[in-house]
C-alpha positions as CSV (number, residue, x, y, z in Angstrom):
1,X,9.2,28.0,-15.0
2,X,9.4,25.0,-17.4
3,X,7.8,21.5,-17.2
4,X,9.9,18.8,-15.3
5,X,11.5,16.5,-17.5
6,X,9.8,13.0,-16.7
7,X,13.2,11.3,-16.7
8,X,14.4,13.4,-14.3
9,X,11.7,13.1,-11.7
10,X,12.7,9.2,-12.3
11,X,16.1,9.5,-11.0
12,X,15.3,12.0,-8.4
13,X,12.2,9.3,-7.1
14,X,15.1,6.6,-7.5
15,X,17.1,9.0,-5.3
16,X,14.5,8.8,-2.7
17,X,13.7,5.5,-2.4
18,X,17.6,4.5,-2.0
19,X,18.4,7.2,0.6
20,X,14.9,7.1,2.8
21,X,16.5,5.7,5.6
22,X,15.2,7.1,9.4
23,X,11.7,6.1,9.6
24,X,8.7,9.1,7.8
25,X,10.3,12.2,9.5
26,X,13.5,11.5,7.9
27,X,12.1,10.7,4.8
28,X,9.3,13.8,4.3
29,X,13.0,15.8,5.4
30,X,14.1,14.3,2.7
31,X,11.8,15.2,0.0
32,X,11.4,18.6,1.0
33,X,14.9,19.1,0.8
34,X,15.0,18.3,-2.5
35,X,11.6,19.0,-4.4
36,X,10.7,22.5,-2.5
37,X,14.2,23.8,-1.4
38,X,17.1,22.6,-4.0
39,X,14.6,22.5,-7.1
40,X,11.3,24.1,-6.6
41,X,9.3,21.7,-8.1
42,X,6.5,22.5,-5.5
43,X,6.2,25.4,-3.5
44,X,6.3,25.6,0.9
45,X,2.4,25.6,0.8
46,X,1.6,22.8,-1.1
47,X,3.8,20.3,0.1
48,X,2.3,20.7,3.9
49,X,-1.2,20.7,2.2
50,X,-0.4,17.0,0.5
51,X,1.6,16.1,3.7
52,X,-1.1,17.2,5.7
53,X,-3.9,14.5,3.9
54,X,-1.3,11.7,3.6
55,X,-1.2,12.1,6.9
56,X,-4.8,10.9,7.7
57,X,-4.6,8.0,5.3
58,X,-4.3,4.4,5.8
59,X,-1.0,3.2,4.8
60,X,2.8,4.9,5.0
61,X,2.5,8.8,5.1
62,X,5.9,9.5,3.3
63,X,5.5,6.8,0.6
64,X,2.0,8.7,-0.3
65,X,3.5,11.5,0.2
66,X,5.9,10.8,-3.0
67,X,3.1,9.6,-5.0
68,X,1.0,12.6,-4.7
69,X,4.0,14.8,-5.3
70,X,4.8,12.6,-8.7
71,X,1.1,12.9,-9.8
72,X,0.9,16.6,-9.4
73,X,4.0,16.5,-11.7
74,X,3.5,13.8,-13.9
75,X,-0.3,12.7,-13.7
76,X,-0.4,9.1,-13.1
77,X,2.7,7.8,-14.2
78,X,4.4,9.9,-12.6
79,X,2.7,9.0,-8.9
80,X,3.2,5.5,-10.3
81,X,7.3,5.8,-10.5
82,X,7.6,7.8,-7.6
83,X,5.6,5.5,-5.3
84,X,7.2,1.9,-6.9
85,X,10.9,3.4,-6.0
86,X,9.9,4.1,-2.6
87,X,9.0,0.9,-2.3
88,X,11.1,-1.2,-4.2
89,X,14.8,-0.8,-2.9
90,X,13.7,-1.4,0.9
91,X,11.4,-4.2,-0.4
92,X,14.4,-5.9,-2.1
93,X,16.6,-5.7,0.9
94,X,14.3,-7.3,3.0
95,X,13.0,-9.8,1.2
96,X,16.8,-11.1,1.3
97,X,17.2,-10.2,4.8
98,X,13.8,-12.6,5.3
99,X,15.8,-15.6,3.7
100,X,18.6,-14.8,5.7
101,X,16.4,-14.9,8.9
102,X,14.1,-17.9,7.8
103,X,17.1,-19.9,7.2
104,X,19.8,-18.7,10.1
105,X,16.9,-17.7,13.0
106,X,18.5,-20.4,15.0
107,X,21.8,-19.7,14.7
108,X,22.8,-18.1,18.2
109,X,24.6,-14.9,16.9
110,X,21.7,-14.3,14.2
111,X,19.3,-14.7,17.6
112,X,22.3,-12.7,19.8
113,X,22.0,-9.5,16.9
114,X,18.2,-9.1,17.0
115,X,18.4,-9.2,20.9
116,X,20.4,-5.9,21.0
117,X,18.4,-4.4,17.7
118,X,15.0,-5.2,19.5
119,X,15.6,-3.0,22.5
120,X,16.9,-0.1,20.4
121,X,14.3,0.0,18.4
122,X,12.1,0.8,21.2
123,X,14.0,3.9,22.1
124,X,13.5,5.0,18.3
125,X,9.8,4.2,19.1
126,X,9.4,6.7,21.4
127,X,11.9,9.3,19.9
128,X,9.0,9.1,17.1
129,X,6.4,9.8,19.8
130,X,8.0,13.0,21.0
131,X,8.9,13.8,17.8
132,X,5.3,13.9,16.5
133,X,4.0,15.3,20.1
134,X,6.5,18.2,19.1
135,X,5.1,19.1,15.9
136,X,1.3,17.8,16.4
137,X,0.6,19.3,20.4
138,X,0.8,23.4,20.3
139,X,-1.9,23.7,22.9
140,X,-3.9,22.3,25.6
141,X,-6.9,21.1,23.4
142,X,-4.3,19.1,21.3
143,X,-2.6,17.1,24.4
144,X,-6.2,16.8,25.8
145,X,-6.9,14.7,22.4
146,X,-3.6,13.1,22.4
147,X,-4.8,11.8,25.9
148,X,-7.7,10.6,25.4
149,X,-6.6,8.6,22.1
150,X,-4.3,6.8,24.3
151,X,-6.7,6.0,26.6
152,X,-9.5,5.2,24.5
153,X,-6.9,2.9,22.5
154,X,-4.5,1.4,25.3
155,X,-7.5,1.0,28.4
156,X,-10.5,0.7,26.4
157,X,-9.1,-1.1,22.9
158,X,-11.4,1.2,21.0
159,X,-10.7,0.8,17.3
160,X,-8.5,3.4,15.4
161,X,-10.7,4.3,13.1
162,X,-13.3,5.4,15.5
163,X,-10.7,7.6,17.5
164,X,-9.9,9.4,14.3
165,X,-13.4,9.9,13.3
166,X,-14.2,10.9,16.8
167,X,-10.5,13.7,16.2
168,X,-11.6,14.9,13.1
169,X,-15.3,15.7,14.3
170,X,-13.7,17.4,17.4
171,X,-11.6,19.6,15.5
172,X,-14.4,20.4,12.7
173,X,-16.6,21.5,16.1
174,X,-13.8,23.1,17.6
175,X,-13.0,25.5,15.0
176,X,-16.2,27.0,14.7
177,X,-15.9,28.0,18.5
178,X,-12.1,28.8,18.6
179,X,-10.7,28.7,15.6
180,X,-6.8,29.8,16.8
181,X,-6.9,26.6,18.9
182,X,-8.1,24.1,16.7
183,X,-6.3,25.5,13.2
184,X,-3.1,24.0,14.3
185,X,-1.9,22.9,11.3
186,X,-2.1,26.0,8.6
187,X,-3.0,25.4,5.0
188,X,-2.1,28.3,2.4
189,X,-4.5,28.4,-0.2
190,X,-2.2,30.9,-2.8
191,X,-1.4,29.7,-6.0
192,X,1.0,32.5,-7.4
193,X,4.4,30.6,-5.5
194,X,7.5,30.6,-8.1
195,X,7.5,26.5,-8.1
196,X,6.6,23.5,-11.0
197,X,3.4,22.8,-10.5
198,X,1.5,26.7,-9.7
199,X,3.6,28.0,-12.9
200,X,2.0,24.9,-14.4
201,X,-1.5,25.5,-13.4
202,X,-1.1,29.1,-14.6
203,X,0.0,27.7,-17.5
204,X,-3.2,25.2,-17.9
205,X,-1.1,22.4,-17.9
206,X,-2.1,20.2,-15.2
207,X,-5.9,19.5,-15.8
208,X,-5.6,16.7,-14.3
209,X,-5.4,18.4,-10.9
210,X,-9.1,19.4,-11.0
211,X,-11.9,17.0,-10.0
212,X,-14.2,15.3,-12.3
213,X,-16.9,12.8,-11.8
214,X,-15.9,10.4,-14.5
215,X,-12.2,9.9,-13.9
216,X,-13.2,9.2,-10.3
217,X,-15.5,6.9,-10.7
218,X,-13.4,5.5,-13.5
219,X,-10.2,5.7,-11.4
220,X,-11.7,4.2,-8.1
221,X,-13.2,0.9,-10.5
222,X,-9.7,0.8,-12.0
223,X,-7.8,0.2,-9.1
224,X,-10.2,-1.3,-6.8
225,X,-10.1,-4.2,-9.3
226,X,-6.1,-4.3,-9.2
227,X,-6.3,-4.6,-5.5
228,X,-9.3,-7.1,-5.2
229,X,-9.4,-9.4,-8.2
230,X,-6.6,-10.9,-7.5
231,X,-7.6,-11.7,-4.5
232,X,-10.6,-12.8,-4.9
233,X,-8.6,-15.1,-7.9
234,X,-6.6,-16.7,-4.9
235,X,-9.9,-17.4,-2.9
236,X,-11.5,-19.3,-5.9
237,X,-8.6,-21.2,-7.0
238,X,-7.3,-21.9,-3.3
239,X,-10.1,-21.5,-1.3
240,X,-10.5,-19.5,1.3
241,X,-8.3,-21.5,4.3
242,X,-5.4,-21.3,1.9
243,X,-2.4,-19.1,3.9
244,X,-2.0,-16.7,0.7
245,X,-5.9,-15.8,0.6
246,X,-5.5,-15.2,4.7
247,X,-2.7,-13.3,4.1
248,X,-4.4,-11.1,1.7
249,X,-7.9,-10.5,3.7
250,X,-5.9,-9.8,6.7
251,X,-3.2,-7.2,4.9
252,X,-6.2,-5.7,2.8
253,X,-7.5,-5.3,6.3
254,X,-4.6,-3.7,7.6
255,X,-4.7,-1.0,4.9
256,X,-7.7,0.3,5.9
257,X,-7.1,0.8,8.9
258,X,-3.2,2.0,9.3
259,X,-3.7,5.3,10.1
260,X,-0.9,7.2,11.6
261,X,1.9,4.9,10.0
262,X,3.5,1.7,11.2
263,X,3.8,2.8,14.2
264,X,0.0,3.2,15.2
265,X,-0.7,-0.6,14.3
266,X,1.8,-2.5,14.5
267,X,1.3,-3.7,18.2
268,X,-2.2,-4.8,16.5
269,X,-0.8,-6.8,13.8
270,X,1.9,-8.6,16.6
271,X,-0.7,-9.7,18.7
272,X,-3.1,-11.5,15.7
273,X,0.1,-12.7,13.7
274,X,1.5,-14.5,17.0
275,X,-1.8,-15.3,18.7
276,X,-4.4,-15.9,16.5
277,X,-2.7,-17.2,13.4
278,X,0.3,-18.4,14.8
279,X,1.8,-16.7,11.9
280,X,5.1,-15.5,14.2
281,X,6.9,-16.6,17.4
282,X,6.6,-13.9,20.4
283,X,9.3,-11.0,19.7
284,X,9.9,-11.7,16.2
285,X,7.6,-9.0,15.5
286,X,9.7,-6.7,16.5
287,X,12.7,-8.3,14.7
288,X,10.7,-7.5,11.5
289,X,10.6,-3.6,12.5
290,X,14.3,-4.3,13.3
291,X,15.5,-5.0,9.7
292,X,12.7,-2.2,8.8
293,X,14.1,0.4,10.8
294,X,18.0,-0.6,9.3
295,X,16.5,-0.4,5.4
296,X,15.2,2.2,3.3
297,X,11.6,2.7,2.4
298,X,8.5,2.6,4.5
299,X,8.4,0.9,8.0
300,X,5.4,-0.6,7.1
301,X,7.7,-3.4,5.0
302,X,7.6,-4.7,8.0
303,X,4.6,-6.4,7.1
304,X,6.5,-7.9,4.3
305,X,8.4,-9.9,6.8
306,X,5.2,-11.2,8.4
307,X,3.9,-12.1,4.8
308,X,7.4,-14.1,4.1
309,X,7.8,-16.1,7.4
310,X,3.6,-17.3,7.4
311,X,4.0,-18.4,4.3
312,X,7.0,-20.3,4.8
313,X,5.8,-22.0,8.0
314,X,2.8,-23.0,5.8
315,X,4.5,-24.3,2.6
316,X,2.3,-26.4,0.9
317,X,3.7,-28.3,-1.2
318,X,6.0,-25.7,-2.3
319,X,9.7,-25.5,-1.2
320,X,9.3,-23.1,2.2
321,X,11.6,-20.3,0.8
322,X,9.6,-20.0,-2.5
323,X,6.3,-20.2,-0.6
324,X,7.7,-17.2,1.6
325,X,8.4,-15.2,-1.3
326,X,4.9,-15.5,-2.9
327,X,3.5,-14.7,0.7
328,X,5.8,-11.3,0.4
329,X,4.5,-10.4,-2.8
330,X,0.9,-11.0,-1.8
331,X,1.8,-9.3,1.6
332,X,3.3,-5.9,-1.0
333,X,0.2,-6.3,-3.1
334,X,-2.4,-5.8,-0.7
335,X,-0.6,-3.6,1.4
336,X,0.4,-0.8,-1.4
337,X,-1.8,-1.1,-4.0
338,X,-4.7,0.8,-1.8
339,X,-2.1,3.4,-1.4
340,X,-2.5,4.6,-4.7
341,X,-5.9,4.3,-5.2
342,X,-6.2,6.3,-2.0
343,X,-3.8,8.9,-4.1
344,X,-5.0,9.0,-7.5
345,X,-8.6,9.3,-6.2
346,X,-8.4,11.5,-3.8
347,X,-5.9,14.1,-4.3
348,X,-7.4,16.1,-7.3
349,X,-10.1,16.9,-4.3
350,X,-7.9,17.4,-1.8
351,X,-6.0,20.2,-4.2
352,X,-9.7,21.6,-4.7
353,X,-9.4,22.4,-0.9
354,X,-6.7,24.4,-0.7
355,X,-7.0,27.0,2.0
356,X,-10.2,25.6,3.5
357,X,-10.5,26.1,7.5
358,X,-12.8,23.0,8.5
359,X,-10.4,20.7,6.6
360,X,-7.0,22.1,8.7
361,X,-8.6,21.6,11.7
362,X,-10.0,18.4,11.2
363,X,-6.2,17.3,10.2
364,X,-4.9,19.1,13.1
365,X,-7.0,17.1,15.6
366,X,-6.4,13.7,14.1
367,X,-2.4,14.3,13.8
368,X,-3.1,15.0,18.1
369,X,-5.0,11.7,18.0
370,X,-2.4,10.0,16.4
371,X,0.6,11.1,18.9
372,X,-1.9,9.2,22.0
373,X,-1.9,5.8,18.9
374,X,2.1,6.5,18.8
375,X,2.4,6.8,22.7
376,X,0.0,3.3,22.8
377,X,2.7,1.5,20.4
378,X,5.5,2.9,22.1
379,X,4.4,1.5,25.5
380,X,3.2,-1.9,24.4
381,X,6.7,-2.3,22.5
382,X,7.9,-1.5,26.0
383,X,6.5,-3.8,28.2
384,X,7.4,-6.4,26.1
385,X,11.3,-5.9,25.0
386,X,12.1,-4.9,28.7
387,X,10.0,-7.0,30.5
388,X,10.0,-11.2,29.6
389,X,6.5,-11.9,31.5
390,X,3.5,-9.4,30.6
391,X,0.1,-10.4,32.1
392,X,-2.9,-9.2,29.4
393,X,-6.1,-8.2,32.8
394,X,-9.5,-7.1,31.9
395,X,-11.7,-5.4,34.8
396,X,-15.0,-4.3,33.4
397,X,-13.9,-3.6,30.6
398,X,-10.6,-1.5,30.6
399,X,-7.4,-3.3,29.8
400,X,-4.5,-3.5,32.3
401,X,-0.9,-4.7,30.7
402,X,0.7,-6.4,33.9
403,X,4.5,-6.7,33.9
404,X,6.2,-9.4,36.1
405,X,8.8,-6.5,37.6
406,X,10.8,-9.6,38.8
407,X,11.3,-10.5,35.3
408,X,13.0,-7.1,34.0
409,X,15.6,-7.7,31.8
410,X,18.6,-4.8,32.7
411,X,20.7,-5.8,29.2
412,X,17.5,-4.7,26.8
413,X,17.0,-2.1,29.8
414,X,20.8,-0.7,29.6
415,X,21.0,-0.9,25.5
416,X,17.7,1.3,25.4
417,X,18.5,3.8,27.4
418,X,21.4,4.2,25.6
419,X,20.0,4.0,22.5
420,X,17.4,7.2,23.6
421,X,20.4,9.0,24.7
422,X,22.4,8.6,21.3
423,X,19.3,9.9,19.6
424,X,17.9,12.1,21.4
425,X,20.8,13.8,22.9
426,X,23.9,13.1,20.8
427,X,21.7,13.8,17.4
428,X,23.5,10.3,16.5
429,X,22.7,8.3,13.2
430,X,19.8,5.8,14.0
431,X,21.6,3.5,11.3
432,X,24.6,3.7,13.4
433,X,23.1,3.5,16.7
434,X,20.7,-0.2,15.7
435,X,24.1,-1.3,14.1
436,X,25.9,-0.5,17.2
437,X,22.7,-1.8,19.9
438,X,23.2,-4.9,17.5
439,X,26.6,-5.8,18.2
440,X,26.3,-5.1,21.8
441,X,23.2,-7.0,22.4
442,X,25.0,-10.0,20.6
443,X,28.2,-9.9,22.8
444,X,26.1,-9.9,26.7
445,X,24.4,-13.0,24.8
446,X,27.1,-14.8,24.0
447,X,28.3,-14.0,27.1
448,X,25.2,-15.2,28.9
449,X,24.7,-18.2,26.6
């Protein structure tokens, strides 16, 4: 098979990053429709193997996902151009739907829109929990770590990263005792498939794909620096209370530690934006994951919105919609940049792999761990679009969320369930469905205003 022509892996990436609508299962759909069915460009095995490790990362799994498929074609320029148009369309839209919001949030219908978006959005929250629980829970030793995440997470607040260390060590243990329970997740190790990249590697092409101590350690210094000198510029010129240097520690933060998607942090991120930095007002978080949801690109743009309305809250003495748009392109720098250097450092090992047992079952229990994060986001978002008074108890240290049943709201109740039912049952378009939620959830508030 011949090479892929650069420029057309540029308007096939461009493809992707207008059309990834539907959240990271629509997306990865997506890309395997086109780069292992329609064109070949990577064979069946390979593109679960590079799914399976962006997967476990920090950061969004399909927008990785891209990247490492560009770099095994293209070395870096290629993971470059595929990961920039994943982001860059959804990051342009909302970035304008931002300044909409910044500057009409008080207009009723603008307020009467998000009402009825907000509550659908939680039913697409926990179609992506059964979704995953579909895909991730084949037997009883999966649910049983799929349980305990939650639990650890939800009751204990135990830290994400030490639930998927704690997953990945089960499922290394696990494997050497039983290994048809714990190899859920099956990794093909042939490299004879009629695709791109294994004609390529026959072909000696793609060096680039085999690991070497000096363009790690080169690689890893390389973009290390992109993501933290200029941070560490801000902190010096600003100091270190300035709102763009917080931004940046706390979104630097955030990459390292959003495993599992949007989904598995974002209840995190809504509780220190609104009650520790004052960053949002309650339920605008979920506003954010509203114009996410409705746009192409990674949910984790999300974050973008966060990044645009701190920053213009906290002007300065910049004009407040300029002073939001810096605070989104620090919130997109910090956020993405680590995605790459995740990519570009540690895919050429993660190729080196192929076919090893320990490694699929390691994945398999962590992709269990991260349905019980999912399930923990989904029931958090819950509690707090259906319910307007949620008490926060702590007994000896387990957590309790508290609803005030008396203060149920049946509109956001109603438009969810229907939402789930459009999804779920009808197969409906999610687009269509938030775009339909919307309008309904603006007309019973104008009606109730």
């Amino acid at each position: 098979m011949t090479p892929v022509p650069l420029r057309e892996a540029f308007w096939l990436w461009l493809r992707v990053g207008l059309l990834s609508f539907g959240g990271p299962a629509g997306q990865i759909a997506l890309m395997h429709r086109l780069v292992v069915d329609e064109r070949k460009w990577v064979s069946e095995s390979r593109f679960l193997h590079a799914l399976n490790y962006c997967m476990v990362l920090p950061g969004p799994e399909a927008m990785q996902l891209a990247t490492y498929i560009g770099w095994l074609l293209h070395r870096t320029v290629g993971g470059l151009i595929a990961g920039l148009l994943f982001i860059l369309p959804g990051a342009l839209v909302i970035l304008g739907l931002s300044i909409l919001y910044a500057g009409f949030q008080d207009v009723t219908i603008v307020e009467a829109l998000f009402y009825g978006i907000r509550a659908a959005v939680l039913a697409v929250v926990v179609q992506a929990v059964m979704k995953i629980a579909g895909k991730a829970l084949k037997n009883r030793a999966m649910y049983a770590i799929a349980a305990a995440a939650f639990v650890a997470i939800f009751f204990l607040t135990i830290p994400f990263p030490v639930i998927v260390a704690g997953a990945a060590l089960i499922g290394f243990l696990g494997q050497r005792w039983r290994p048809s329970t714990f190899v859920v997740i099956k990794i093909d190790g042939a490299d004879d498939d009629d695709d791109a990249v294994s004609a390529g590697l026959r072909a000696g092409r793609l060096d680039h794909t085999r690991p070497t101590l000096r363009r790690t350690l080169g690689t890893g210094a390389l973009w290390l620096t992109l993501w933290l000198g200029p941070l560490l510029g801000l902190a010096l010129a600003l100091g270190p209370a300035d709102i763009y240097v917080q931004q940046g520690l706390f979104f630097s933060t955030m990459a390292l530690v959003t495993f599992g998607g949007a989904y598995a942090v974002l209840a995190y991120v809504a509780q220190q934006a609104v009650a520790t930095y004052g960053w949002l007002a309650p339920g605008e978080m979920l506003d954010g994951l509203g114009m996410a949801e409705t746009t192409p690109g990674p949910l984790i743009l999300v974050l973008q919105f966060v990044g645009f309305m701190a920053a213009y809250r906290s002007p300065g003495l910049l004009d407040p919609m300029l002073a939001g748009t810096l605070g989104a392109a620090v919130t997109l720098w910090v956020t993405f940049t680590p995605c790459f250097l995740w990519i570009f450092v540690g895919a050429p090992y993660i190729e080196a792999l192929r076919g090893n047992r320990a490694l699929s079952a390691a994945l398999s229990a962590i992709t269990a761990a991260v349905v019980g994060v999912v399930l923990n986001l989904a029931v958090w978002f819950g509690l707090h679009v259906l319910f307007a008074d949620v008490a926060e108890v702590h007994m000896g240290g387990v957590r309790l969320l508290v609803p005030d049943f008396a203060s149920l709201d049946p509109a956001a109740s109603l438009i969810s369930a229907a939402a789930f039912f459009a999804l779920w049952r009808l197969k409906a378009n999610m687009i269509v469905v938030l775009v339909v939620a919307g309008f309904s959830g603006a007309a019973w508030f104008m009606l109730r205003a």
